[in-house]
C-alpha positions in Angstrom: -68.9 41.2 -4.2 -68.1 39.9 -0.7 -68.0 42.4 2.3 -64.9 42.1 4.1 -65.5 41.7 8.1 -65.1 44.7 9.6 -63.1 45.3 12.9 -65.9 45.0 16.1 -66.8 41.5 13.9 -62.9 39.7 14.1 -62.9 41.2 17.8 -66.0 39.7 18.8 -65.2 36.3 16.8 -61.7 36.1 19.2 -63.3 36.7 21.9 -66.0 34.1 21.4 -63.5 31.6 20.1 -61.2 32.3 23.4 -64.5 31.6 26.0 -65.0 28.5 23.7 -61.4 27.8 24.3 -62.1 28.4 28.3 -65.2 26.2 28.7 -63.3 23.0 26.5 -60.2 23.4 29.2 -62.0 23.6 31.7 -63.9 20.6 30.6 -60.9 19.1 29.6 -59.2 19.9 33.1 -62.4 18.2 34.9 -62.3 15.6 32.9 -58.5 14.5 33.8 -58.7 15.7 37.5 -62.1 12.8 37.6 -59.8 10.4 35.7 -56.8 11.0 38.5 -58.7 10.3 41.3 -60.5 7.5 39.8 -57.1 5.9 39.2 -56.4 6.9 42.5 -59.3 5.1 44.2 -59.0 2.0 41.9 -55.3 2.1 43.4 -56.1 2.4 47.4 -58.9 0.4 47.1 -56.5 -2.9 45.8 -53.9 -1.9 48.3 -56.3 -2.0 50.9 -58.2 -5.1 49.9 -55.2 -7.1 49.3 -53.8 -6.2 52.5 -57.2 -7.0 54.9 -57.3 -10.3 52.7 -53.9 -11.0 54.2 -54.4 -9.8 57.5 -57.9 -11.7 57.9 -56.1 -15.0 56.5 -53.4 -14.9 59.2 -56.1 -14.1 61.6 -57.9 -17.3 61.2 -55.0 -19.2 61.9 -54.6 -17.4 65.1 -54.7 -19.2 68.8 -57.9 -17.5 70.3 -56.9 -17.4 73.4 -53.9 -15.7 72.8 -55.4 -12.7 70.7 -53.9 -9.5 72.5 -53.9 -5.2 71.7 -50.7 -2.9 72.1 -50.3 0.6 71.6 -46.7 0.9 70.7 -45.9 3.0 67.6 -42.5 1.7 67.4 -42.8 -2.0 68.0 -40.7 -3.1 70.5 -41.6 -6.7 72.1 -39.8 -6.8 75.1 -41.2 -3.2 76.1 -44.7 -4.1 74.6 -47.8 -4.5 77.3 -50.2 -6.8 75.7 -54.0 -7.1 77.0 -57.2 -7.7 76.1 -58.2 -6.0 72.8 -61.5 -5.0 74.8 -59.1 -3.7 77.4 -57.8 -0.9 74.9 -59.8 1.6 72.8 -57.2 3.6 71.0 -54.4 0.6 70.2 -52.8 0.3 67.1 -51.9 -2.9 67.3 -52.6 -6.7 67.7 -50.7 -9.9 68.3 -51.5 -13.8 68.3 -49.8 -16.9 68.4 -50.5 -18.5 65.0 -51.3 -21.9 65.0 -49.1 -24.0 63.7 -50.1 -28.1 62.8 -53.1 -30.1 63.5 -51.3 -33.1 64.9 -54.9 -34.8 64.5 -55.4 -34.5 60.7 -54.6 -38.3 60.0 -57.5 -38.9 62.8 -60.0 -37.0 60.6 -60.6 -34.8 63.2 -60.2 -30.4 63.3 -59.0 -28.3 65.4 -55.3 -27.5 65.2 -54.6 -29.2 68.8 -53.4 -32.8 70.5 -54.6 -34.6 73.4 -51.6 -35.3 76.1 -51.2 -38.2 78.2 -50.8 -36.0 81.4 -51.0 -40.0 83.4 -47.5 -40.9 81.7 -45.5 -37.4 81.9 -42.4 -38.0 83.0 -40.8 -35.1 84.9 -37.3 -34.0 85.7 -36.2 -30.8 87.2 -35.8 -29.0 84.2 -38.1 -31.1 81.0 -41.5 -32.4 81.2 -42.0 -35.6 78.5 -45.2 -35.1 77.7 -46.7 -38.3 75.4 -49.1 -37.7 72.7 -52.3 -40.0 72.7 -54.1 -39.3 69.6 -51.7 -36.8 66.9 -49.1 -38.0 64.6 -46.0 -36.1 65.8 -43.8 -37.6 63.4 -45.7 -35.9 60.4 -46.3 -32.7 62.3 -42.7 -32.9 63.0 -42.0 -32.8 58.9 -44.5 -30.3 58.5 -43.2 -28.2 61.0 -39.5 -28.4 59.9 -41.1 -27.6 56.3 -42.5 -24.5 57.8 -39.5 -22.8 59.7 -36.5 -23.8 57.6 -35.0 -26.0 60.2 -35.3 -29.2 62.0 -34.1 -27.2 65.9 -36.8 -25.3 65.8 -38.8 -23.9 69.5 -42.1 -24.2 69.5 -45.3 -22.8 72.2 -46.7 -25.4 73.8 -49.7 -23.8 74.8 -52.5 -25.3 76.7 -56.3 -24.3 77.1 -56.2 -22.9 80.0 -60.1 -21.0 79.9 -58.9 -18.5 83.0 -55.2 -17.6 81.3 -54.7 -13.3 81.6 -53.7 -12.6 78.1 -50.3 -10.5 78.8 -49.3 -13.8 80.1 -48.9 -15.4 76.9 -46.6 -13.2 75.8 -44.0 -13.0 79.0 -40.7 -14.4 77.7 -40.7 -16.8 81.2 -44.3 -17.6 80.7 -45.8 -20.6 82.3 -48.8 -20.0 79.6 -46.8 -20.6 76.3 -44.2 -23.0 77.1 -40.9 -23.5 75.5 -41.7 -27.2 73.7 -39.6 -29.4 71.0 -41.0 -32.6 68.9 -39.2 -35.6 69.9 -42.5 -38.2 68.8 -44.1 -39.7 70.7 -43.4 -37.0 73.4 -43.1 -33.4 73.3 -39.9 -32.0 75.4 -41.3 -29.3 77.6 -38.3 -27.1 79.3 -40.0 -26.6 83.1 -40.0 -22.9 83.7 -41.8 -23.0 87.6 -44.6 -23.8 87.7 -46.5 -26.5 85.2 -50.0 -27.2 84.8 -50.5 -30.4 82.4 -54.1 -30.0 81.1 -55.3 -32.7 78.1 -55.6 -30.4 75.0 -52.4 -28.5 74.4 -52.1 -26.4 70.6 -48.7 -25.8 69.1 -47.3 -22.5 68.0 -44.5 -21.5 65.7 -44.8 -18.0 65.6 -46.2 -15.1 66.7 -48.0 -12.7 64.4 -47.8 -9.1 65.3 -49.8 -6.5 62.8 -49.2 -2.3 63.6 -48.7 1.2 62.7 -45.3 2.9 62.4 -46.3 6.3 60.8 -48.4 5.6 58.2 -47.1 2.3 57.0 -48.7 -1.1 58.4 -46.4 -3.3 59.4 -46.2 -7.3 59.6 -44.0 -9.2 62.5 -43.4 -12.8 62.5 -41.2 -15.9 62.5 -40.6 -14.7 66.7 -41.9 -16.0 69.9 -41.7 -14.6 73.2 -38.0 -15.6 74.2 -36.9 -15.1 70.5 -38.4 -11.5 70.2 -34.9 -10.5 68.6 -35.0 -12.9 65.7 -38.9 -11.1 64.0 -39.2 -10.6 60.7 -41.3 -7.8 59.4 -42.9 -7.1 56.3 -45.0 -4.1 55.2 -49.1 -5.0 53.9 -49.9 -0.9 53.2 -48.2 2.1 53.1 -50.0 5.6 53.1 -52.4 4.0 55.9 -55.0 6.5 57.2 -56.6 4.4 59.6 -56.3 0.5 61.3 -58.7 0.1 63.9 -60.4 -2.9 65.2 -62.8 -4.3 67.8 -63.4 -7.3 69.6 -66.3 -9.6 68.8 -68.2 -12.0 71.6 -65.2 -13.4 72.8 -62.8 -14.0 70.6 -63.7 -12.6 67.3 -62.6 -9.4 65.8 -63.3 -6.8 63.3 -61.4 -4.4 61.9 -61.2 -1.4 59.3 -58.0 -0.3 57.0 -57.9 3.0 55.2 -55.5 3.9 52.6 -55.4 6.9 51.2 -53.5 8.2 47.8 -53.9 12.1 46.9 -57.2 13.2 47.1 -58.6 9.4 46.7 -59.2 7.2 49.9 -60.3 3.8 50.0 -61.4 1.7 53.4 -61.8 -1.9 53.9 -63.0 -3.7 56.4 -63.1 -7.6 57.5 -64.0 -9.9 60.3 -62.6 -13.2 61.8 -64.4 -15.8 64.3 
């Protein structure tokens, strides 16, 4: 005959069975908080990679010269001051003229630039025609139309000058990034005081402009500086914790973006020369 469980033995059975019940939810609870803030991680981590590779892309294309800080944290061009990114420690923010054809690529030759015949310039009081020795303006001119959507496009003429102060670049009058147009074999220069010819010019499009409003990293372009109105913007991360950078030699730059989702917090960092 079987005994029937007495009182102290169902008591003592519940009670085990509820701190069974505890440990598995609390297991079970662990177990979904790891998976949360591994999804988490998996997710910041793509944001942020995906938004250095773009950032580092657009770097490479950049002017070197013309690579400038600002600490604005609502971007504003005309009331921007650019300088030296190893002038400021705590900026949020970096601009550079991007460049924009390498007139030479039929001469098998690199660097994004154009040799001008400064002997044959022919001045008036308010153009400079300056001929091109070397580049195909005529397919730079397609490519360029191709790029910005229109055919009256303004480009930066902008030569190498090695002693240039940085904020100049950026001054809507500036006599560092001129206001130039194709018209092959010359480019049309509008004469803004004074003008230096020098031999190897680079030609601009656009200005890129990368910084922090909040926590959201923002993405100017399709501007330059008498068209500061017209930018574009486009957001590359949202939730940003941190966007710093710092200058390499003398022209290269590194820098390190955080993004952060709940408790999960992924950083990326990339470098340009």
């Amino acid at each position: 005959m079987k005994r029937a469980f007495t009182l102290v033995e169902l008591v003592l059975t519940l009670v085990i069975g509820a701190i069974l019940a505890g440990f598995a939810t609390f297991t079970l609870n662990a177990l979904s908080a790891n998976f949360a803030i591994s999804r988490e991680l998996v997710g910041t981590k793509q944001v942020a990679t995906n938004a250095a590779l773009v950032l580092q892309k657009r770097l490479d294309l950049r002017i070197k010269p013309t690579l400038a800080a600002f600490e604005p944290n609502l971007f504003a061009f005309e009331k921007t001051a650019f300088v030296a990114p190893s002038k400021c420690t705590g900026c949020t923010g970096l601009a550079w003229f991007v460049k924009s054809y390498e007139t030479q690529r039929n001469q098998g030759m690199l660097g994004w630039s154009g040799y001008a015949d400064a002997a044959s310039a022919n001045a008036t009081t308010t153009k400079v025609l300056v001929p091109e020795t070397l580049g195909d303006l005529s397919t730079a001119t397609t490519t360029l139309a191709d790029l910005t959507g229109t055919k009256s496009y303004q480009l930066a003429l902008i030569f190498d000058y090695g002693d240039a102060q940085v904020s100049q670049f950026y001054n809507p009058n500036s006599t560092n990034a001129h206001k130039a147009q194709l018209k092959p074999p010359n480019i049309e220069v509008a004469k803004n005081g004074k003008f230096a010819l020098w031999q190897t010019y680079t030609l601009s499009h656009t200005i890129n402009a990368v910084f922090l409003r909040g926590d959201t990293l923002f993405l100017a372009y399709d501007f330059l500086p008498w068209s500061a109105n017209e930018a574009k913007e486009a957001v590359l991360a949202t939730n940003v914790s941190k966007f710093s950078f710092k200058l390499v030699g003398d022209f290269g730059v590194v820098f390190t973006l955080c993004v952060r989702e709940g408790k999960g917090e992924s950083c990326k960092s990339a470098a340009s020369f």
